[in-house]
C-alpha positions in Angstrom: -14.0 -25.1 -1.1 -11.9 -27.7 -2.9 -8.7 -28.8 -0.6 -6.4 -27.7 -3.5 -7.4 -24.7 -3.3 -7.0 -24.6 0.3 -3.1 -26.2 0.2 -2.5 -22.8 -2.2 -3.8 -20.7 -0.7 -2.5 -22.0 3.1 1.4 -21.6 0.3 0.4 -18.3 -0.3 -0.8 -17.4 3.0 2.9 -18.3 4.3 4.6 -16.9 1.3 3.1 -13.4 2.5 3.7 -13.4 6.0 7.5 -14.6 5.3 10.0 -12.0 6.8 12.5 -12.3 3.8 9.7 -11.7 1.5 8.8 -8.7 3.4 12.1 -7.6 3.0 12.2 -8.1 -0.5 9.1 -6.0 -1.0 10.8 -3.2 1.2 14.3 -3.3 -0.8 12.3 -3.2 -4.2 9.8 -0.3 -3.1 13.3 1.7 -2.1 14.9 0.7 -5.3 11.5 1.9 -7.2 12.5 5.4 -5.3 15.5 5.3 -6.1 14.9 5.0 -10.3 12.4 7.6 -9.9 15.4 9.9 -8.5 17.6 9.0 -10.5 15.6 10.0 -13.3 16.1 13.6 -12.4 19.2 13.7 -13.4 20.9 14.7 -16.6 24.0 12.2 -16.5 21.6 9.5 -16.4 20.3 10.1 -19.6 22.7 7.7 -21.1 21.6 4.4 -19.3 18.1 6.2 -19.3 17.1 2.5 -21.5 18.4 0.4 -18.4 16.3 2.6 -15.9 13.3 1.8 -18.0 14.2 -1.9 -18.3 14.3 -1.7 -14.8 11.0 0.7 -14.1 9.3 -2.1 -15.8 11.0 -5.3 -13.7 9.8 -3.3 -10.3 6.5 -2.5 -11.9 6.3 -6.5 -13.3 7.3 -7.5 -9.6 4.7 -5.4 -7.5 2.1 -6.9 -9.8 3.1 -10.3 -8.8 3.2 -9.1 -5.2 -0.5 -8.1 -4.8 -1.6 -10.8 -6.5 0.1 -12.9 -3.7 -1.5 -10.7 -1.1 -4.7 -11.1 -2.9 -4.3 -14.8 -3.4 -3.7 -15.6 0.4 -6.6 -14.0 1.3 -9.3 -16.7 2.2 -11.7 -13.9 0.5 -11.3 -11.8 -2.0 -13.5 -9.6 -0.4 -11.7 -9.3 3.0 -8.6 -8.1 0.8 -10.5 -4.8 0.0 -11.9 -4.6 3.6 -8.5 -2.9 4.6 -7.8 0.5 3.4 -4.1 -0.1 2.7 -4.4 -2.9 0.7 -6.9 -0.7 -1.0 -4.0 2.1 -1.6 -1.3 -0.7 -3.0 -3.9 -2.1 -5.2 -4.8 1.0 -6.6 -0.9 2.1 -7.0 -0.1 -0.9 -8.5 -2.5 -0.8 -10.7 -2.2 2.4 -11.9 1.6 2.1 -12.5 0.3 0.0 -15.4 -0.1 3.3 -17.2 2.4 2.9 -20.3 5.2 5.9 -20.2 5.5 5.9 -23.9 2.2 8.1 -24.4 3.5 11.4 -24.2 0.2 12.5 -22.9 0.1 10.0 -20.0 3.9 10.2 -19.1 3.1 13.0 -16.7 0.2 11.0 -15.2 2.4 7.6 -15.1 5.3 9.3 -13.3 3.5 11.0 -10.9 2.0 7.5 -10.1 5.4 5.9 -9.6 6.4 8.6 -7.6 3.7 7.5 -5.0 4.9 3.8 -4.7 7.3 5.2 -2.1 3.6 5.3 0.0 3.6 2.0 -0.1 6.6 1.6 2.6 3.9 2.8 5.3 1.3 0.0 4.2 4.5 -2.5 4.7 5.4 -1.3 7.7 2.8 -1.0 10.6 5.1 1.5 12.8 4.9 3.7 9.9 0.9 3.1 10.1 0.7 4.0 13.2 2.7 7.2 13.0 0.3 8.4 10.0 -2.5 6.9 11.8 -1.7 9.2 14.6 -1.2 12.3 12.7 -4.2 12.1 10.4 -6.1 11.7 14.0 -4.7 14.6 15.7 -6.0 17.0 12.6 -9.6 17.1 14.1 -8.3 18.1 17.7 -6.0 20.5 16.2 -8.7 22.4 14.7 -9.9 24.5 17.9 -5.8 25.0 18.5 -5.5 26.4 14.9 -8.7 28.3 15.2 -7.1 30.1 18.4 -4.1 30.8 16.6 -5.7 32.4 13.8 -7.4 34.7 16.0 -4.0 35.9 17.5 -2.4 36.1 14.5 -5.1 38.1 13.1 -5.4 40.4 16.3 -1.0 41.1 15.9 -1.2 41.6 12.3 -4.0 44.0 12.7 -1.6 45.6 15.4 1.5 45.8 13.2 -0.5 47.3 10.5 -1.8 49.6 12.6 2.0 50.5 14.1 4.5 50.1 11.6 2.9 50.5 8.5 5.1 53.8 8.3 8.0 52.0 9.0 8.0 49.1 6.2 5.2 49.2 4.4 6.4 45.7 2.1 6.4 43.6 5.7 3.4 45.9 7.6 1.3 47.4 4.3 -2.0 45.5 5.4 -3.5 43.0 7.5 -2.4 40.0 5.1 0.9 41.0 4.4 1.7 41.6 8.2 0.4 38.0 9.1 2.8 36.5 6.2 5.5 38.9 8.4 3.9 37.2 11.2 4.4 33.4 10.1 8.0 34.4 9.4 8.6 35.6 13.2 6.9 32.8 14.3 9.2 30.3 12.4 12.0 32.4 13.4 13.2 33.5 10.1 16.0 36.7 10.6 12.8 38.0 13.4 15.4 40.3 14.8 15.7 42.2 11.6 12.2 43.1 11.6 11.9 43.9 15.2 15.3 46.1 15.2 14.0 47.9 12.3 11.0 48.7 14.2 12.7 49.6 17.7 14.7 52.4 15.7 11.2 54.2 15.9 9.2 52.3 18.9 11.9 51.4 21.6 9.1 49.6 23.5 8.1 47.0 20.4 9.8 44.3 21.4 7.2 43.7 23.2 4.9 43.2 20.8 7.3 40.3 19.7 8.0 38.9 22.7 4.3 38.3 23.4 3.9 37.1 20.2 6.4 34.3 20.2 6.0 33.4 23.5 2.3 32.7 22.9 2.9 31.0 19.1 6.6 29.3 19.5 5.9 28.3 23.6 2.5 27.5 23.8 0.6 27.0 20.8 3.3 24.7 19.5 3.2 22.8 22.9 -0.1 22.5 22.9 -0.2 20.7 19.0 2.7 17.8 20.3 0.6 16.9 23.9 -1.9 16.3 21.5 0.1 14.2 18.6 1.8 12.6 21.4 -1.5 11.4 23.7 -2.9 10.2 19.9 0.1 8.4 19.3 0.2 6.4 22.2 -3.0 5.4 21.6 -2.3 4.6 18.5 0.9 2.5 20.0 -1.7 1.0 22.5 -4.1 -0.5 20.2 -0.9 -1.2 18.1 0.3 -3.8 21.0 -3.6 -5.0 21.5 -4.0 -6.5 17.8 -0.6 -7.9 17.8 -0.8 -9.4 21.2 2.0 -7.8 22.8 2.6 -4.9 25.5 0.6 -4.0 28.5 -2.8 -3.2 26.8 -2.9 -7.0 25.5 -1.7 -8.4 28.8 -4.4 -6.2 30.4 -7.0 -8.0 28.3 -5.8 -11.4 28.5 -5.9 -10.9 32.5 -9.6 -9.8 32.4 -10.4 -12.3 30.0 -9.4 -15.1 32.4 -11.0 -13.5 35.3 -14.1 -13.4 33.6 -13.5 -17.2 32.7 -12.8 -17.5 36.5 -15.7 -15.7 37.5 -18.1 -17.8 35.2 -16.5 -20.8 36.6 -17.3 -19.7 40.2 -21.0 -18.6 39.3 -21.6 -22.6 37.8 -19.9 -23.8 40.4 -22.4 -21.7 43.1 -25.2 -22.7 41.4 -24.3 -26.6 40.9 -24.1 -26.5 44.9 -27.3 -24.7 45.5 -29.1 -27.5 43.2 -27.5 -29.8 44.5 -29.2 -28.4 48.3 -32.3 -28.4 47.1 -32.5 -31.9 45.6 -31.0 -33.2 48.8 -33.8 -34.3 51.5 -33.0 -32.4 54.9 -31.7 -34.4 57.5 -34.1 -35.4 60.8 -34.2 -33.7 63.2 -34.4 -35.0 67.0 -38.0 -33.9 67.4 -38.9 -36.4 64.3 -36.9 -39.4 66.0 -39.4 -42.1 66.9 -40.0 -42.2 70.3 -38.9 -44.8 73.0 -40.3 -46.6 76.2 
């Protein structure tokens, strides 16, 4: 590898980890949002030009961007190693899509509308966070599994029960777990259960279980288990960047295993050193004497 190279690529290399140029990418990736919003209005239709003028300055500027990122990357190939870098490239690209096909528009603002993604592979909280949440899925799949079972055992109730009450919110078993959902999420719930109290005094029970096992303990159950991914997540956060206990954790057991090493030459440089050494007399070897 040539040494210019090297000098550009040390220039680009600095250019990307730069604070103020991280900035700048933030700023433009929130103006880019907020063009695409504007778009959505009808008074904008009369500096609609300059919003395209600008569309293609921020679209000109995150092209320039990656191919910084790209270009202080010692290979090309490590670039594509990391899934975000992956995502921008592939947003980036595809914002390349000209808007005046009037079959692509669709496709090319749909595509701009994702760039706002590209604040998460900027800002490694944000990783984290979606790190965290796309983690807790698998674990929430016994908790959702549970639920569905409950909901499906009270909706089979209410059908049962109130289908002669209100038949649009109790008429079958997948209406009554929409009606369900909406007690759940609290949405006017006393409504339905007053309307059915006017015929069963004793139903509030039914709700009372319901939410208590849904809104109490379901729910409770899905954050302990975003929150014990998440600091995880945080925890391996502070071990790559070098910070936090977890890191400081390491770097103690990396030097007492350096220690330790030390020690174990040190034991055996003294136990060759023994062995080479010829054992001193002993009195019953001292020449003897008249």
């Amino acid at each position: 590898m040539s040494e210019p190279f090297n000098t550009w690529q040390a220039r680009f290399e600095k250019l990307r980890s730069n604070k103020l140029f991280e900035g700048l990418v933030i700023s433009i990736i929130v103006i880019s949002a907020l063009v695409i919003g504007a778009k959505t209005y009808e008074e904008t239709s009369r500096i609609e030009q300059w919003l395209l003028y600008l569309d293609v300055a921020v679209t000109v500027f995150f092209l320039v961007e990656i191919l910084i990122r790209m270009a202080a990357e010692r290979n090309l190939v490590s670039f594509f190693k990391k899934g975000w870098n992956v995502f921008d490239f592939l947003i980036v690209t595809a914002s390349l899509i000209p808007m005046d096909d009037s079959e692509m528009v669709l496709l090319a603002r749909l595509l701009r509308i994702f760039r706002v993604l590209r604040l998460v592979s900027m800002i490694p909280e944000l990783q984290m966070l979606l790190g965290a949440l796309v983690k807790s899925v698998p674990r929430m799949g016994y908790v959702v599994l549970l639920m569905f079972i409950i909901f499906y055992i009270y909706a089979a109730l209410g059908s049962f029960l109130f289908n002669n009450i209100d038949e649009f919110l109790w008429g079958n078993i997948s209406v009554a777990m929409l009606t369900l959902f909406r007690i759940a999420t609290f949405e006017d719930w006393t409504d339905v259960m007053y309307a059915t109290q006017e015929v069963y005094a004793w139903s509030w029970i039914y709700y009372l279980t319901f939410i208590f096992l849904t809104a109490f303990i379901f729910l409770n159950m899905m954050i302990g288990i975003v929150l014990d991914v998440m600091q995880k997540e945080s925890a391996q956060l502070d071990f790559d960047s070098g910070e936090g206990e977890p890191a400081q954790l390491q770097a103690l057991r990396s030097d007492v295993h350096s220690l330790k090493a030390q020690l174990d030459r040190m034991e055996a440089a003294l136990a060759e050193r023994n062995t080479a050494s010829p054992p001193p007399n002993s009195p019953t070897d001292s020449p003897k004497t008249d």
